[in-house]
C-alpha atoms as one frame of an Amber mdcrd trajectory, in Angstrom:
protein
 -10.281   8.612  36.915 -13.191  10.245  38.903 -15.670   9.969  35.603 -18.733
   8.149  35.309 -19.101   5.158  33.269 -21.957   3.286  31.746 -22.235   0.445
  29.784 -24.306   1.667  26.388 -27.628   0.538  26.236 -27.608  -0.923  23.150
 -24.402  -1.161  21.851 -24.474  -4.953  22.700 -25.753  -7.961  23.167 -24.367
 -10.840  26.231 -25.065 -14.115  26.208 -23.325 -17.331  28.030 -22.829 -20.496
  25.751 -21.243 -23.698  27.551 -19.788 -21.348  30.266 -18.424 -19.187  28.154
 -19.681 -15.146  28.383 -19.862 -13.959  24.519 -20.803 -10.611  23.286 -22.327
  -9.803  19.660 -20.852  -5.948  19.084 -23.826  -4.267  17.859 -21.696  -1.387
  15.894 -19.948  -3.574  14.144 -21.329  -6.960  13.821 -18.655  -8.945  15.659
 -19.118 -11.500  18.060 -16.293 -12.149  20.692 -15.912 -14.046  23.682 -15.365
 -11.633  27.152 -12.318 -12.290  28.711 -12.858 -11.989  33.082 -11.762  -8.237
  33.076 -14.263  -7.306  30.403 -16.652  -9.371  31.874 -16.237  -7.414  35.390
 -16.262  -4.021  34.051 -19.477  -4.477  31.920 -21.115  -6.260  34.945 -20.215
  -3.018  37.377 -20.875  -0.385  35.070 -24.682  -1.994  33.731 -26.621  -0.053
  36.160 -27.961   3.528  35.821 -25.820   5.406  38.599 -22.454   3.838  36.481
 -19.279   3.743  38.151 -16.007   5.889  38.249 -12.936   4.252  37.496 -11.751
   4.491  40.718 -14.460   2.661  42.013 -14.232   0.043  39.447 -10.422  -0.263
  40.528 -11.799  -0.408  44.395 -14.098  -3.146  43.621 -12.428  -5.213  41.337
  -8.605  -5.192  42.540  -8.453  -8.402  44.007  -9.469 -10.186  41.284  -8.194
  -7.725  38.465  -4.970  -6.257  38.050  -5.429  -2.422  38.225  -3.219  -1.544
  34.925  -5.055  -4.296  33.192  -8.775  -2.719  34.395  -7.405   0.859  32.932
  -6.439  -0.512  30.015  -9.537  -2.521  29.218 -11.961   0.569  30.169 -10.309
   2.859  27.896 -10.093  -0.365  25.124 -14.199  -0.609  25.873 -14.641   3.073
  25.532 -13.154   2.716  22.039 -15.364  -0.458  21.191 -17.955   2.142  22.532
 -19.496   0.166  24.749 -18.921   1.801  27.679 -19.439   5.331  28.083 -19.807
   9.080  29.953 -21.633  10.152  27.986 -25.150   8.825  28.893 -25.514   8.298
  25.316 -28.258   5.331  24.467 -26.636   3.768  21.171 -24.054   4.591  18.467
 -25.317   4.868  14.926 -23.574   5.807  11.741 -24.627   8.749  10.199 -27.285
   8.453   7.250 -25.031   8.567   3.860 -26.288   9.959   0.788 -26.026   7.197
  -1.889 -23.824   8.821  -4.411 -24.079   5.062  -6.421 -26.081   2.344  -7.125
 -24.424  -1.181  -7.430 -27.210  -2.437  -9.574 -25.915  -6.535 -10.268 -29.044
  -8.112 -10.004 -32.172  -8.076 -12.420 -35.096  -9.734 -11.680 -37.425 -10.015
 -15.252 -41.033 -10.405 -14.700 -40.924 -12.428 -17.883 -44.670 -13.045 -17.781
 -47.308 -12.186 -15.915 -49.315 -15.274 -16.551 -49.326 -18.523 -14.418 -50.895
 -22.092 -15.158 -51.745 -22.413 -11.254 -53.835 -20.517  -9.121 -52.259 -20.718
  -5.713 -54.820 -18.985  -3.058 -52.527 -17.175  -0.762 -50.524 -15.404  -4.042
 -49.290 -12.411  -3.345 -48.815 -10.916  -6.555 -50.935  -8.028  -7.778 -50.503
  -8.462 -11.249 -51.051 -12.058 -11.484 -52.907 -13.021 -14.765 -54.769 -16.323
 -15.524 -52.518 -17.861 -18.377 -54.763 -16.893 -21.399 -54.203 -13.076 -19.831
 -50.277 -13.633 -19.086 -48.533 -10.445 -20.677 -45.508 -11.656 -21.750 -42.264
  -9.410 -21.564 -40.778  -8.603 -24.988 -37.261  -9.687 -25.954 -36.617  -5.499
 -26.756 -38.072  -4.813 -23.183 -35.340  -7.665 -21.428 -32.662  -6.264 -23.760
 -33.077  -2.888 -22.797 -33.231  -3.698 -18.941 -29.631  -5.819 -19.463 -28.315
  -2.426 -21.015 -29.801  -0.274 -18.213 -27.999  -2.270 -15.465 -24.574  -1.937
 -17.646 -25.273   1.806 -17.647 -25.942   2.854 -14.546 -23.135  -0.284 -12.767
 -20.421  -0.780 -15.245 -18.034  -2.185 -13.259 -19.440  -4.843 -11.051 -17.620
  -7.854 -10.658 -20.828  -9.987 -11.092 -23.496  -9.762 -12.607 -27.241 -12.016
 -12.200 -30.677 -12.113 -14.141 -33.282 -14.133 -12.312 -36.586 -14.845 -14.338
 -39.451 -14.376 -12.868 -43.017 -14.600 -12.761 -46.319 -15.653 -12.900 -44.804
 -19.163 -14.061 -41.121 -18.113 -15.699 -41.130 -20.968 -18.130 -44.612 -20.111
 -19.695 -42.314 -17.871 -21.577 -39.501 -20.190 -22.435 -38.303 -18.718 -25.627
 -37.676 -15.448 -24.414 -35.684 -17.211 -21.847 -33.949 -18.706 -24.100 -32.913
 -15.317 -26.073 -31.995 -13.412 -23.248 -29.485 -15.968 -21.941 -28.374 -16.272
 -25.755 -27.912 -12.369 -25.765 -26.627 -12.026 -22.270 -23.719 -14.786 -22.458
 -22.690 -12.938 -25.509 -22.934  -9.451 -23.645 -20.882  -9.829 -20.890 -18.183
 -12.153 -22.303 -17.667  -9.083 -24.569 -16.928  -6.645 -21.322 -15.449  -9.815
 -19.780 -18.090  -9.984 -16.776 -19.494 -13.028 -15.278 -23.327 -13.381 -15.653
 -25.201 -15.810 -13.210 -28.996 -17.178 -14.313 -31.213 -18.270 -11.590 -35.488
 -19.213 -11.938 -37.956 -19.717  -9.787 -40.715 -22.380 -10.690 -43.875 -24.460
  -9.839 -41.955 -27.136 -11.824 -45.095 -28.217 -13.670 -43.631 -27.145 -17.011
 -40.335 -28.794 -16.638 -39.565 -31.023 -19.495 -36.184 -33.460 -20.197 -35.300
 -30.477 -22.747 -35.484 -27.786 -20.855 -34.247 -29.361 -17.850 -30.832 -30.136
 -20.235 -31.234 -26.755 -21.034 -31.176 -25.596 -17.715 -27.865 -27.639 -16.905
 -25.753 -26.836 -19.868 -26.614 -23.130 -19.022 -26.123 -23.691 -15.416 -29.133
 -21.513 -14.167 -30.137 -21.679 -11.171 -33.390 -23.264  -9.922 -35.643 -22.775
  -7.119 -39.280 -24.824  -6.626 -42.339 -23.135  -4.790 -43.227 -26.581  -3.337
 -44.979 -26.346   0.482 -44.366 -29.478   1.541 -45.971 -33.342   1.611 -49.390
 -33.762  -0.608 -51.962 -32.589   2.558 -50.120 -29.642   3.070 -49.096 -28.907
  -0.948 -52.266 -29.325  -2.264 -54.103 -27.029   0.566 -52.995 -23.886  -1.519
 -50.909 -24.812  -4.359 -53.569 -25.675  -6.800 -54.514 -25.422 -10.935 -57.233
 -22.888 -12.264 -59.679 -25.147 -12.008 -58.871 -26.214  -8.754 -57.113 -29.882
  -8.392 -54.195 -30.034  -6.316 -50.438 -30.218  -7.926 -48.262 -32.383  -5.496
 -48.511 -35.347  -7.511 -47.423 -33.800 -11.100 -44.688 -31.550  -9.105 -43.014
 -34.404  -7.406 -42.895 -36.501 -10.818 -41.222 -33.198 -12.381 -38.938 -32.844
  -8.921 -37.809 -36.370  -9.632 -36.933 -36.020 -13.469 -35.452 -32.752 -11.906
 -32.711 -34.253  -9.734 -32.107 -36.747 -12.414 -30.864 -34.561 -15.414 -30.182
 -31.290 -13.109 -26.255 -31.728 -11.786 -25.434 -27.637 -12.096 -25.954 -25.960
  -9.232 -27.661 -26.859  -5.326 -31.819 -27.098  -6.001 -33.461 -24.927  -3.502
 -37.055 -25.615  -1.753 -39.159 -22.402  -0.723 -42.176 -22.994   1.420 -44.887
 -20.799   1.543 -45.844 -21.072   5.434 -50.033 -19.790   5.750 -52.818 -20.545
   8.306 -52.672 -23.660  10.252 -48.842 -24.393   8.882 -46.275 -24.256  11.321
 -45.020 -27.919  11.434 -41.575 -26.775  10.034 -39.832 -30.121  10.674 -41.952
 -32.939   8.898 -42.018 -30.285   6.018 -38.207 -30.117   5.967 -37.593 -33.716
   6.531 -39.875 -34.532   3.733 -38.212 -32.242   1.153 -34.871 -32.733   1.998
 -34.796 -36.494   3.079 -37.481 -37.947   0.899 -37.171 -35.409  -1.957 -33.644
 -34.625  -1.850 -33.696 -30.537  -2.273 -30.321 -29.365  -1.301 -31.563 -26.772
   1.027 -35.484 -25.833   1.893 -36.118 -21.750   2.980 -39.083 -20.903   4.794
 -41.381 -17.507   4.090 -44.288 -17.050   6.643 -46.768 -15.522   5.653 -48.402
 -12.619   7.934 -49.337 -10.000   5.678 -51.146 -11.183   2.519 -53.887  -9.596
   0.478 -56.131 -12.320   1.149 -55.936 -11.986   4.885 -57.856 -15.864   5.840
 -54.305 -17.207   4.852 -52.217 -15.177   7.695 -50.824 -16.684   9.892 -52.188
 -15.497  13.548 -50.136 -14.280  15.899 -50.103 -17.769  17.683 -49.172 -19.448
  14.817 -46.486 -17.049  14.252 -44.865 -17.345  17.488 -44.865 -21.299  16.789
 -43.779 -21.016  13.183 -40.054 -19.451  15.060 -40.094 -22.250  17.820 -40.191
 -24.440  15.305 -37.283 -23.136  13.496 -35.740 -23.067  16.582 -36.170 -26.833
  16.993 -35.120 -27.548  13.430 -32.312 -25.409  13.975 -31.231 -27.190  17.163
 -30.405 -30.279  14.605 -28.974 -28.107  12.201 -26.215 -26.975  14.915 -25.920
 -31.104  16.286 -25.218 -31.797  12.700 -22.645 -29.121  12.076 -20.825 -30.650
  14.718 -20.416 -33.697  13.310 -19.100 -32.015   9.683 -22.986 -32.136   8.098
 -25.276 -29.755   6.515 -29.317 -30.348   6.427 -29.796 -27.729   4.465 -32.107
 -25.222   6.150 -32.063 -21.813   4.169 -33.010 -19.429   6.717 -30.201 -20.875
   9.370 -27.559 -21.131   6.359 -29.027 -16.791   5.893 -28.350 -16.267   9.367
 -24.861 -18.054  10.205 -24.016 -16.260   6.781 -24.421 -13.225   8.046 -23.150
 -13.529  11.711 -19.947 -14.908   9.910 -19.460 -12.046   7.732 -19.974  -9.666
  10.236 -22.568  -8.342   8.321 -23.732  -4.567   9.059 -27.165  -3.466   6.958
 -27.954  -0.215   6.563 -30.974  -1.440   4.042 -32.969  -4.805   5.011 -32.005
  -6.371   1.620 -30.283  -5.243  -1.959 -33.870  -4.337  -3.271 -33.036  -0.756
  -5.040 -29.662  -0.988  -4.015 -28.282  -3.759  -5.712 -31.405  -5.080  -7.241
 -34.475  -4.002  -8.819 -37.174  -5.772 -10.874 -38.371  -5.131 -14.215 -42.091
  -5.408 -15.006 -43.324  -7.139 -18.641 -43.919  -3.860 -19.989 -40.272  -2.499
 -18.257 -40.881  -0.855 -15.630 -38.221  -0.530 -12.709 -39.737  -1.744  -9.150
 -38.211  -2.202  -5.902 -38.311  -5.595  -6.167 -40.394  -8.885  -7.603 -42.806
  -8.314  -5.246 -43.815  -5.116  -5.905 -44.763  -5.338  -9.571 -48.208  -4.472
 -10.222 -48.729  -2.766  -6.794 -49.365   0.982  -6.590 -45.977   1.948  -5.769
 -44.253   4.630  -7.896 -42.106   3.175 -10.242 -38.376   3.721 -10.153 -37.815
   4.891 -14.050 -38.259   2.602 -16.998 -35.874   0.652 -19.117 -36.332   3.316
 -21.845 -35.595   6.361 -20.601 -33.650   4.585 -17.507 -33.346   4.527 -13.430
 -35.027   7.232 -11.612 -31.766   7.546  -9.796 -33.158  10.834  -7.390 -36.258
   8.672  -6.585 -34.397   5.872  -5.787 -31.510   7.134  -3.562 -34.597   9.299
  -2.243 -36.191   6.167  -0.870 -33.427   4.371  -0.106 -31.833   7.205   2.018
 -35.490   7.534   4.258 -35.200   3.977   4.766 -31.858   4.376   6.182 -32.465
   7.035   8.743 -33.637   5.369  11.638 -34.593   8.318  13.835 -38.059   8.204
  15.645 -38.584   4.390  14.189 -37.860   2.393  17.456 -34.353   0.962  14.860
 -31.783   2.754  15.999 -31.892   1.565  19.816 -32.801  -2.001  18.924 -29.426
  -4.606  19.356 -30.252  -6.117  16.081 -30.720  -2.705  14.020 -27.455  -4.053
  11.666 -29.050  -7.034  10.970 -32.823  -6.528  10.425 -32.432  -2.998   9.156
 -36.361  -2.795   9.996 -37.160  -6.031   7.961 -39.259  -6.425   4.689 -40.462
  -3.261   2.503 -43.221  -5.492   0.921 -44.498  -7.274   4.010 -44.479  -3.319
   5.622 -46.390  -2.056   2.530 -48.789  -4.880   2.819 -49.582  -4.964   6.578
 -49.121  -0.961   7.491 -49.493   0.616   3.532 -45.753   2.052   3.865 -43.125
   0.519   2.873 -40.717   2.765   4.918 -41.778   1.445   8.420 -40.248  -1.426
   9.916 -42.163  -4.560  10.431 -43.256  -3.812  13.853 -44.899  -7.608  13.722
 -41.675  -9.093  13.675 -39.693  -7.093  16.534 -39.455  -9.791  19.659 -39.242
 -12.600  17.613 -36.372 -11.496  15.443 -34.502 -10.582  18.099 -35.398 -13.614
  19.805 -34.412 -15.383  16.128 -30.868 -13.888  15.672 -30.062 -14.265  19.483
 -30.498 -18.206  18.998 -28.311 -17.998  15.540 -25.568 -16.180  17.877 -25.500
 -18.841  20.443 -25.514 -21.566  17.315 -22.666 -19.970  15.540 -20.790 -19.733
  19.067 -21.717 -23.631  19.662 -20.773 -24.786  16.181 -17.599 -22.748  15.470
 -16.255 -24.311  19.012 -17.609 -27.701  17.957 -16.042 -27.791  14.405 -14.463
 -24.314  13.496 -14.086 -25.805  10.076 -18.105 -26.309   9.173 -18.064 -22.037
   8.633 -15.496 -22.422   5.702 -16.980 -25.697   4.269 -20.773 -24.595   3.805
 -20.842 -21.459   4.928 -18.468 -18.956   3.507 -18.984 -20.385  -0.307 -22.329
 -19.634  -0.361 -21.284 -15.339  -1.559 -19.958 -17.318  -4.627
């Protein structure tokens, strides 16, 4: 009774929404709404003296029942969010990864692209003459790799890749031939997914596309001024017009799956709204994701710290008519919101920023294993090779420094379970390490995920059912 409690620093994160106090529970990723007695207790005991029990049952007895205020301090003490302790935050321990749930393989199917878009961030980019194409041997071997080292997933997904994916068409075409085969023999689901500039699309190999049902995203950065800034062919004309004609044939023959949008955000382009409204309204992409870009080779395309700061006001305002729409039962499609809400709703708890290495790992045209897409042709070890297989120590080596937090800032920050320290590629690029968290990105992440808490509080009180309808199928 005569004990000293203190709220955790740390351990949570308060907010109010339409009068209503809410808390996100840091350890594990659940948001709940305080009742009064909670509400009291956390209130008294947020200051650095703490208070003793008894003192809490002094102060608040009039308008708190004293069995209900011991009951809820000993129920907070188990939510470990208040303490005696004087502890600062409660982490899990590092785990050593005794398995890999490899599911996804991304296949840099060729290295060569038939644009030349300046802010490109990959480092082993050829000009389409110079495009090393992967081999149908190297693509079969990486499919058997995955099997071996995960053969019991309940899913499995090959994304192609690039340079430009469909400058390599026919191997396309006999990997999905092999693969369908492949896992309807070990009777395991196999999912097919491309991104594209959509310059080489065709009427066949859009039907192609549908009767395989592979999934299709387009690099497209918005209306002609802004699309034509960057995205541009070898000899320098911009693409807008030619893309849209293929978007349009596109949406006429594609009925599969949703058609994604990813915008390439660089200097000078923040105006997040007109660019969604154009590719979702005029265009009619399903949903449109956004990727700033802060940390590129080429470092004139950046965007500035000012332009930064705007680029996540701006999704802030977009995202203010995302939440008005889910109200009414509507989805506008915006990616990084859909990301978000997804993982609020799941209670999602990261001990890695993403499935690169975990879950996922990209093979390079002449089969090497990367961390991901993005990291082909940099100067990062490789993790093994699809002929003599995963570098499974090297892997779970770097995966495992990732995770421990200690001495990184992560493991006092509120949103440590769902940033996990951000990108490795955008770390590697801007600090030449992809083990340290992207520093850059700190205030306005938190700043970022504290606006999708209060959204997912307003919209799940405003129509409980828009979570289930658009939210929760997106896993499948």
């Amino acid at each position: 009774m005569n004990s000293i409690v203190r709220t955790v620093a740390n351990n949570s994160h308060r907010f109010t929404v339409d009068d209503r106090e809410m808390l996100f529970h840091v350890p594990t990723s659940g948001l709940f709404e305080l009742d009064a007695v909670s509400s009291h207790i956390l209130e008294a005991c947020d200051n650095p003296q703490g208070e003793s029990v008894m003192s809490l049952l002094g102060k608040l007895a009039e308008p708190c029942p004293s069995s209900e205020i011991v009951d809820t301090v000993a129920q907070l003490g188990d939510l470990k969010l208040i303490s005696s302790d004087g502890v600062e935050a409660f982490n899990s321990e590092v785990k050593s990864l005794e398995q890999i749930p490899l599911a996804t393989l991304v296949l840099n199917v060729n290295t060569g692209c038939n644009l030349s878009c300046s802010y490109c961030y990959k480092e082993d980019l050829d000009k389409p003459n110079n495009g090393q194409k992967m081999s149908f041997e190297t693509a079969k071997q990486s499919i058997e790799m995955m099997l071996t080292e995960s053969p019991d997933q309940p899913r499995y997904n090959i994304v192609f890749f690039g340079g430009e994916p469909l400058s390599n068409m026919p191997l396309i075409r006999d990997v999905v031939s092999y693969a369908e085969k492949r896992f309807a023999e070990i009777n395991r689901p196999i999912d097919f997914s491309l991104t594209t500039n959509a310059t080489m699309l065709t009427e066949e190999i859009v039907a192609y596309l549908n009767e395989h049902r592979i999934g299709v995203a387009i690099s497209i950065d918005g209306p002609k001024a802004v699309h034509d800034k960057n995205r541009i062919t070898v000899s320098g004309q911009g693409t807008y017009d030619v893309v849209r004609r293929k978007i349009e044939m596109l949406m006429q023959g594609y009925s599969a799956r949703p058609i994604g949008a990813r915008v390439t955000l660089t200097k000078g382009v923040t105006d997040i709204e007109n660019i969604w409204d154009h590719l979702f309204n005029e265009l009619g992409f399903s949903e449109v994701g956004f990727a700033p870009v802060t940390s590129g080779d080429i470092s004139y395309y950046n965007l500035s710290e000012q332009e930064l700061e705007a680029v996540f006001s701006n999704m802030k305002a977009l995202g203010r008519r995302y939440i008005d729409a889910a109200a009414k039962g509507q989805s506008i499609g915006f990616s990084n919101m859909h990301q978000m809400l997804t993982d609020i709703h799941e209670g999602t708890k990261k001990a890695l920023p993403c499935g690169a290495g975990a879950g996922m790992v990209a093979i390079d045209h002449s089969g090497g294993v990367n961390l991901c897409h993005r990291f082909t042709g940099s100067d990062l070890p490789l993790f093994g090779s699809v002929s003599e297989g995963l570098d499974r120590e090297a892997l779970t080596g770097f995966l495992e420094t990732r995770m421990d937090r200690t001495d990184k800032g992560c493991n006092t920050c509120w949103i440590r379970n769902l940033c996990s320290g951000g990108c490795y590629h955008e770390s590697y690029a801007r600090y030449s390490d992809p083990q340290k968290p992207v520093y850059h990105y700190c205030d306005l992440m938190r700043d970022w995920i504290d606006f999708g808490l209060k959204a997912y509080s307003e919209i799940t009180q405003a129509n409980p059912d828009f979570m289930d309808t658009y939210i929760a199928p997106r896993r499948g």
